[in-house]
C-alpha positions in Angstrom: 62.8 38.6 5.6 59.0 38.7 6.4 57.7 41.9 7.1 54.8 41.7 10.0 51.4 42.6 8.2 50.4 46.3 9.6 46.8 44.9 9.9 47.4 41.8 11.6 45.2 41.4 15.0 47.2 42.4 18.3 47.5 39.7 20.8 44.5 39.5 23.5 46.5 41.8 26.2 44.6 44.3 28.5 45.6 47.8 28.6 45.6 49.7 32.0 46.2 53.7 32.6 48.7 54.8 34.8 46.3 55.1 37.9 45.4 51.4 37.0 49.0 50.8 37.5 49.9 52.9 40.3 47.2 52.0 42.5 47.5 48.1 41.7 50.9 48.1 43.0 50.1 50.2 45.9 47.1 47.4 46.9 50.1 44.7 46.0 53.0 46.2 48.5 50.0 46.9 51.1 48.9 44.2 51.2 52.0 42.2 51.3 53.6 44.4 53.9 51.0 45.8 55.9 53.5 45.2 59.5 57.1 45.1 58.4 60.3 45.4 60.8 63.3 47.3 59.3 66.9 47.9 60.5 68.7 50.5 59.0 70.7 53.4 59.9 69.1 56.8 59.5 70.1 59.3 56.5 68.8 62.3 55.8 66.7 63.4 58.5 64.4 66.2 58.3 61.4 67.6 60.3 58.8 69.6 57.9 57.0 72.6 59.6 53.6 70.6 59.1 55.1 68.3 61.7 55.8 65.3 60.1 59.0 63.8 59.8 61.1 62.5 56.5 64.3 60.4 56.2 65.8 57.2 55.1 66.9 53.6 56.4 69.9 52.5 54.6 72.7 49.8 55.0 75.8 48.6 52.7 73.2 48.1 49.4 69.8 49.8 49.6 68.0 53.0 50.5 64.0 52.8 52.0 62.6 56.3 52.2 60.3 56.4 55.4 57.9 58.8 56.6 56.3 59.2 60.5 53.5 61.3 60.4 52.9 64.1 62.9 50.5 62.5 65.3 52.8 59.5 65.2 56.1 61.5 65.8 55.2 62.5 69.0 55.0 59.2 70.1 58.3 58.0 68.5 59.9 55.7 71.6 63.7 57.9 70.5 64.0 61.3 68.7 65.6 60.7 65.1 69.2 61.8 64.4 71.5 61.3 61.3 73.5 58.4 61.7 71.8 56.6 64.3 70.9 53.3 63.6 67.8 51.6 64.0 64.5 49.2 64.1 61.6 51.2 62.5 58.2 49.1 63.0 55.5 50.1 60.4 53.8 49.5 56.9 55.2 50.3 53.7 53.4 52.1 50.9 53.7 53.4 47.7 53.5 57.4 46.4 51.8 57.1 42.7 52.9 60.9 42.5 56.9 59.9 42.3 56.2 56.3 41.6 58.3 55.6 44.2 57.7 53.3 47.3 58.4 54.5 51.7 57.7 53.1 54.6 55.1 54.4 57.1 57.0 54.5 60.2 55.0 54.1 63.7 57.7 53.3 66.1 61.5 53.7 66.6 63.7 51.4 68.8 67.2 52.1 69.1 69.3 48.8 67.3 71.5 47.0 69.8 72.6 47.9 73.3 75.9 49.2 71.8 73.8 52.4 70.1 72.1 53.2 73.2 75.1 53.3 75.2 76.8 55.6 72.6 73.5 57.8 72.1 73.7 58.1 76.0 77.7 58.6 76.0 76.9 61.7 73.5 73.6 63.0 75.3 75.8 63.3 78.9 78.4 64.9 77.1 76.1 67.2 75.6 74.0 68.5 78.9 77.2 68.2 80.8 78.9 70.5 78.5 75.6 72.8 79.4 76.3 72.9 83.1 73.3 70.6 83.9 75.4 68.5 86.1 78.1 71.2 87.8 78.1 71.0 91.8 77.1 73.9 92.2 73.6 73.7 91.3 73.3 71.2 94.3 70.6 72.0 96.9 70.6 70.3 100.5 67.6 68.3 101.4 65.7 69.7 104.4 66.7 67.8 107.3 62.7 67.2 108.5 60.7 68.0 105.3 56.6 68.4 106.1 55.5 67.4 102.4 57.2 64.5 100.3 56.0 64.8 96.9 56.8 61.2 94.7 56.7 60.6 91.2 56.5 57.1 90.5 53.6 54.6 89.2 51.1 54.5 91.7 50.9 50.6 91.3 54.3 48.7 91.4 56.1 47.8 94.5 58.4 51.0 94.6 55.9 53.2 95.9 54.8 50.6 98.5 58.7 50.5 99.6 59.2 54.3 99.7 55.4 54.5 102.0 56.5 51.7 104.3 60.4 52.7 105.1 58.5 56.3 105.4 56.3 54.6 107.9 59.0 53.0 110.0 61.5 56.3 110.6 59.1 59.2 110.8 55.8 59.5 108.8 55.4 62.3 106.7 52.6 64.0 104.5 53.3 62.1 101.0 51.9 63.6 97.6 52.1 61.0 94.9 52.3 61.9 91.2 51.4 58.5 89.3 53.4 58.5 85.8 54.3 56.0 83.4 57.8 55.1 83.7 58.5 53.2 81.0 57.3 53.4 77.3 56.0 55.9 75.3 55.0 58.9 77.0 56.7 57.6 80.0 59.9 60.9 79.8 56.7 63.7 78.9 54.6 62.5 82.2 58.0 62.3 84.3 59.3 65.8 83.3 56.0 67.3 83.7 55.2 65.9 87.4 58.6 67.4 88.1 57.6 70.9 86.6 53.9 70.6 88.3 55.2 70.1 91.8 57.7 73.2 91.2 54.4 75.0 89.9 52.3 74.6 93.3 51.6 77.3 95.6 53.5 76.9 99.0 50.3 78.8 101.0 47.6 76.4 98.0 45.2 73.9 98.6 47.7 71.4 97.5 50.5 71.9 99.8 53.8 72.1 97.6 56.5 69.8 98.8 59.6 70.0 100.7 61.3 67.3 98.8 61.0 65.5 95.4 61.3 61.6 95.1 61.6 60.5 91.5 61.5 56.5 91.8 61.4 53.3 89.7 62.3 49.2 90.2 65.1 48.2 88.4 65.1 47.1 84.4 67.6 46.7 80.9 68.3 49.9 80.2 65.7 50.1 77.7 63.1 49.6 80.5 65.1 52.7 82.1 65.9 54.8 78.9 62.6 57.9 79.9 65.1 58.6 82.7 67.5 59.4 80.0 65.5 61.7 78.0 66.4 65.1 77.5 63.4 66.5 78.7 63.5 64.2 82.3 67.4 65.5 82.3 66.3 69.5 82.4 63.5 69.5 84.4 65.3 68.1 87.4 67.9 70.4 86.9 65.7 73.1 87.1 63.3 72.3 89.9 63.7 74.8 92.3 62.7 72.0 95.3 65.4 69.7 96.4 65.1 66.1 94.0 66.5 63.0 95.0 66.7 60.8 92.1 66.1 57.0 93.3 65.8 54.9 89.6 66.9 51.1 89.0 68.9 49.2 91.8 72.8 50.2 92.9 74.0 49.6 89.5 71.7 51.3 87.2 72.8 54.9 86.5 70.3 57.1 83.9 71.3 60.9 83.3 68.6 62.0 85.7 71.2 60.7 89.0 73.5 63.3 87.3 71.2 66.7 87.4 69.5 65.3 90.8 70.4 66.8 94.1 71.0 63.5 95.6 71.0 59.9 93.7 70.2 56.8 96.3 71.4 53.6 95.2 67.6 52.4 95.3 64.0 53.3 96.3 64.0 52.3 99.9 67.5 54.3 100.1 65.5 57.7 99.0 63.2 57.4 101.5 65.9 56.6 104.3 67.9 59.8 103.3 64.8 62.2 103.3 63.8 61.4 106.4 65.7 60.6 110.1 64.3 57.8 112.5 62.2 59.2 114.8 62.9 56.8 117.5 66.5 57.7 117.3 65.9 60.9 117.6 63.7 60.5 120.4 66.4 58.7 121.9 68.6 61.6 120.8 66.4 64.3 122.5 66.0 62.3 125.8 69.7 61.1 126.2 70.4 64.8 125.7 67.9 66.0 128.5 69.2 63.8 130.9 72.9 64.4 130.2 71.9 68.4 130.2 70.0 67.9 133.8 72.9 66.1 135.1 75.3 68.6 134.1 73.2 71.4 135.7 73.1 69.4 138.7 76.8 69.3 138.8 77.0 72.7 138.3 74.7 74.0 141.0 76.5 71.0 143.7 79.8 73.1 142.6 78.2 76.3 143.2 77.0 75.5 146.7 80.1 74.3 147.4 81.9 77.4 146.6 79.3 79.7 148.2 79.8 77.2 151.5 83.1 78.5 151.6 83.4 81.7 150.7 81.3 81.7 153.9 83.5 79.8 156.0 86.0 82.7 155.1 83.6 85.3 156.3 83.7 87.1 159.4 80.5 86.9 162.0 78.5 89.9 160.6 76.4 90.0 164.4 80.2 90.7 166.3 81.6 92.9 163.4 78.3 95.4 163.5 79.1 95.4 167.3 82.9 96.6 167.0 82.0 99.2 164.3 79.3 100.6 166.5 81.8 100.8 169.3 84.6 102.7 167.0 81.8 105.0 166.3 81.5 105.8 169.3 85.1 106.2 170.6 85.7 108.7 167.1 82.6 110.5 167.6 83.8 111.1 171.4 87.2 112.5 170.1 85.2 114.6 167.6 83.9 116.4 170.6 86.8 117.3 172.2 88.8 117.9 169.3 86.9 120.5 167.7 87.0 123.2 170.1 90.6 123.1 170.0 90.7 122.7 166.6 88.7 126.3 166.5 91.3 128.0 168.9 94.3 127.1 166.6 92.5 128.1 163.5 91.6 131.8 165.3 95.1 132.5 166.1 96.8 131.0 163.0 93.9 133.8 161.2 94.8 136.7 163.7 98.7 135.9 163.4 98.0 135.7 158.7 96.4 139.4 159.3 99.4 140.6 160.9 101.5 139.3 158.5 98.9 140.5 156.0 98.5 144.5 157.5 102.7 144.9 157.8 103.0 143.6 154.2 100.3 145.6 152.7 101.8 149.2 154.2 104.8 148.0 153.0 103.9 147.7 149.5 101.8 150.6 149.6 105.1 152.4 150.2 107.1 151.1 148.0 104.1 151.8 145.2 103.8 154.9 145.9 107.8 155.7 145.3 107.7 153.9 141.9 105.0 156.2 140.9 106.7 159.3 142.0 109.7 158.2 140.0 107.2 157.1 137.1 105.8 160.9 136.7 108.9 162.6 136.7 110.1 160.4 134.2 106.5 160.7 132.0 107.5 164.8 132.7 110.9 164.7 131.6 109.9 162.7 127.9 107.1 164.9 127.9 108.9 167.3 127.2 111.5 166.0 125.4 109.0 164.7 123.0 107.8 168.7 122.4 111.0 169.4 121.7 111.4 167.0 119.1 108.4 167.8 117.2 109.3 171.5 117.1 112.6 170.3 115.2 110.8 168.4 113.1 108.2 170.4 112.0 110.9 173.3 111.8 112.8 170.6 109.1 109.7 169.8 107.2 108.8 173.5 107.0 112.2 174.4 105.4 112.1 171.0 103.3 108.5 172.5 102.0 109.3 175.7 101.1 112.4 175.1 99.1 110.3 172.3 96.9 107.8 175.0 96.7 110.2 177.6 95.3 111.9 174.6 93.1 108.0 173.5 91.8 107.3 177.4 90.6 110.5 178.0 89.1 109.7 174.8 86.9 105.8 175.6 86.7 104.5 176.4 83.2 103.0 179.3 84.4 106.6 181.0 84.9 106.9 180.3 81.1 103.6 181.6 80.4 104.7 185.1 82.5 107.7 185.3 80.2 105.6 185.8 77.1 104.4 181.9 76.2 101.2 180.2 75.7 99.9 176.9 76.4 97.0 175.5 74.0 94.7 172.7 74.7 92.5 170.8 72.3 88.8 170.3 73.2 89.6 167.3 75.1 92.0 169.7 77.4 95.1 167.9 76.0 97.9 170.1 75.4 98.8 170.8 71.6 102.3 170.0 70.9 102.3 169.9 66.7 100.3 171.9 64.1 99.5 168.2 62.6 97.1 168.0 64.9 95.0 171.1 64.0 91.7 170.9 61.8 89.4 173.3 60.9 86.8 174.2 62.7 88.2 172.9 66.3 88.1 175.3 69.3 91.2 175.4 70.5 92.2 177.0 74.6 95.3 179.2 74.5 96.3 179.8 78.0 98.8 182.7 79.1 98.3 185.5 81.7 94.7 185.0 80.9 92.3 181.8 78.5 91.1 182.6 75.5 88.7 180.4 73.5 90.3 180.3 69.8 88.5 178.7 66.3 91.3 177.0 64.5 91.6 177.7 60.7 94.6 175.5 59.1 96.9 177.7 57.0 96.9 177.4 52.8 99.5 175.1 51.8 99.5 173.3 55.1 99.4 169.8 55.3 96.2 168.1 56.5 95.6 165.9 58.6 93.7 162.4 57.9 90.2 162.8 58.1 89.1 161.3 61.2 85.6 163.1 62.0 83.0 164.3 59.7 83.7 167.5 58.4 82.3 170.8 60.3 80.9 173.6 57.0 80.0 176.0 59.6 82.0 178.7 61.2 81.9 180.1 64.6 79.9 183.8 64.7 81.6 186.4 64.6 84.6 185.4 63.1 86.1 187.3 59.7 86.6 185.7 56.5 90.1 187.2 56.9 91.8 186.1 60.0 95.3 184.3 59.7 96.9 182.0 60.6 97.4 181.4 64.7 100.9 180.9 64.6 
């Protein structure tokens, strides 16, 4: 075995440092794929707070990391989602810090119609499920709105259409807001024409519109996907002015028809249903009119009629003032004669009612004057049965009193006290009834045929009583150290 000599000359290769490498391969892949067209599904999807956005394209075999950078995300044509899968159009670079390669995405097109119609399938269900689409939200459109504000491009044919059928059946004031309405940027411009005709003062310089026409020509539903967007979606649910939503021809449905007020199958439709024809309803208005004057010719015809012959069933008002006049006459004639008489039989019908009156009054006046004879003899006679009553009575009582009187002094104390007894009071003037109650130095009242006004001095040997007041050291004047006991 030969063993390589250790000072043998190295073979004529250059040596490179890493950044050699790094940035050789970067200028290689750049180079080679500066515009590059991938299809993939996305993986890993991740906004950063800086704005920019990160994830991967991926199918059966390979992984591509991809980057779109913030000025370019807000342009993205779809907003990324996990699972969603893709054409991403860009450049692909390399990151010498990770030695690792991505691709620089600058726009995002959905892959195959099937992918939009499932991405639209799950975005209906999603703002559905808000309520963006309920029946209730529905506003009426003004029958004869002053101000028609459309947003639509201000240089295809739709906005010629919606002018000229507006034109024909009754021209209105028409504030156009031009948008894109297709492409990138085409959902921001729609949603915020919506939101800026909301915004407008009624009373501003700008008047603010009745009604809202959002309007585009038919397309593939690419062409119509802004219509679709999530930001289009809730701004025509919340405009507070009524929105009819006119995109595409009769076929073409985009979310906005849902959250509209109103869809119209095309264009020219919106602008027949904001608006009536005013030749019709001139037509209207006339046709009425006449039909109103002929019926209030009609009715005053019928009226005349009537009044005709309620006067035919009249009498003649000339010949019935003249009989009237003549019955005045004949009653104020009887009048005349009647009243004298009618005088004469009134004064004796008076005279004969005072006779009746004068014989019934002396009558009565008898007849009162017996009852009140009989009425004081019989107030005389109970009188004085009355006095003699109370004489008993007071006779009883007086009896009745004096025997309870002798009864109350035979039991009075003071018959005791005559017989040789005493009756003693405490200084409250309670009688004494026990020696247990006595203490020394109390001042005890002994009544008996007179009241004496006694110190009490308990006896030696005696029982005391509980101490219920502080105790009294002095002793009355006068009274001798030798004095006994009371009882």
């Amino acid at each position: 075995m030969d063993i390589p000599d250790a000072a043998a000359p190295l073979p004529n290769i250059p040596e490179f440092t890493v950044s050699e490498i790094s940035a050789a391969l970067k200028r290689a892949v750049e180079t080679n794929f500066d515009h590059v067209r991938v299809k993939g599904e996305i993986s890993g999807f991740k906004r950063h707070s800086s704005g920019h956005l990160y994830f991967s394209l991926k199918d059966s075999e390979a992984v591509l990391d991809a980057v779109a950078w913030r000025g370019t995300a807000a342009r993205l044509g779809i907003q990324p989602e996990d699972g969603l899968e893709v054409v991403a159009s860009g450049r692909l670079t390399t990151y010498p810090g990770r030695s690792k390669y991505q691709m620089v995405v600058e726009r995002l097109e959905l892959a195959g119609q099937g992918a939009l119609l499932k991405l639209l399938e799950d975005r209906r269900k999603k703002l559905a499920a808000e309520g963006l689409f309920d029946a209730a939200r529905k506003k009426p459109l003004p029958f004869l709105p002053e101000v028609i504000g459309v947003v639509t491009s201000p240089t295809g044919a739709v906005i010629r259409d919606i002018l000229h059928r507006l034109a024909d059946r009754f021209p209105r004031h028409v504030l156009i807001w031009p948008v894109v309405v297709q492409g990138e940027g085409a959902a921001e411009q729609i949603a915020a024409a919506i939101a800026g005709f909301n915004a407008l003062a009624p009373s501003g310089k700008v008047p603010r519109p009745d009604l809202l026409i959002v309007a585009r020509g038919g397309g593939s539903l690419e062409d119509l996907w802004a219509f679709n967007e999530e930001a289009v979606v809730r701004a025509a649910a919340a405009s507070a002015i009524p929105l009819i939503s006119a995109v595409g021809h009769e076929t073409d449905t985009t979310l906005i028809d849902f959250a509209s007020d109103v869809r119209a199958p095309t264009p020219t439709a919106a602008a027949e249903m904001a608006v009536p024809v005013r030749r019709e309803m001139i037509a209207t208005v006339l046709e009425r009119g006449q039909r109103l004057l002929a019926a209030a010719t009609r009715l005053m015809d019928e009226r005349r009629l009537r009044v005709a012959a309620l006067a035919r069933g009249l009498p003649d008002l000339k010949r019935r003032i003249e009989e009237l006049k003549q019955t005045v006459d004949d009653r104020a004639e009887r009048l005349h004669n009647a009243l004298p008489t009618w005088i004469e039989r009134r004064r004796a019908g008076f005279a004969q009612t005072a006779g009746r009156l004068d014989a019934a009054f002396k009558a009565r006046r008898t007849t009162e004057r017996a009852a009140i004879d009989r009425g004081r003899l019989g107030l005389r006679q109970q009188a004085e049965r009355l006095k003699n009553a109370i004489r008993r009575r007071v006779a009883d009582r007086k009896a009745t009193l004096e025997g309870v009187g002798r009864l109350l002094d035979t039991l009075s104390y003071e018959q005791v006290l005559r017989r040789g007894f005493a009756l003693v009071r405490d200084a409250a003037n309670v009688a004494v009834t026990s020696g247990e109650k006595a203490r020394e130095g109390d001042r005890w009242t002994v009544t008996f045929q007179g009241q004496v006004l006694v110190p009490v001095v308990v006896a030696e040997g005696a029982p005391k009583p509980a101490r219920q007041t502080k105790k009294r050291n002095q002793r009355p004047r006068g009274s001798g150290g030798g004095q006994g006991k009371l009882f």
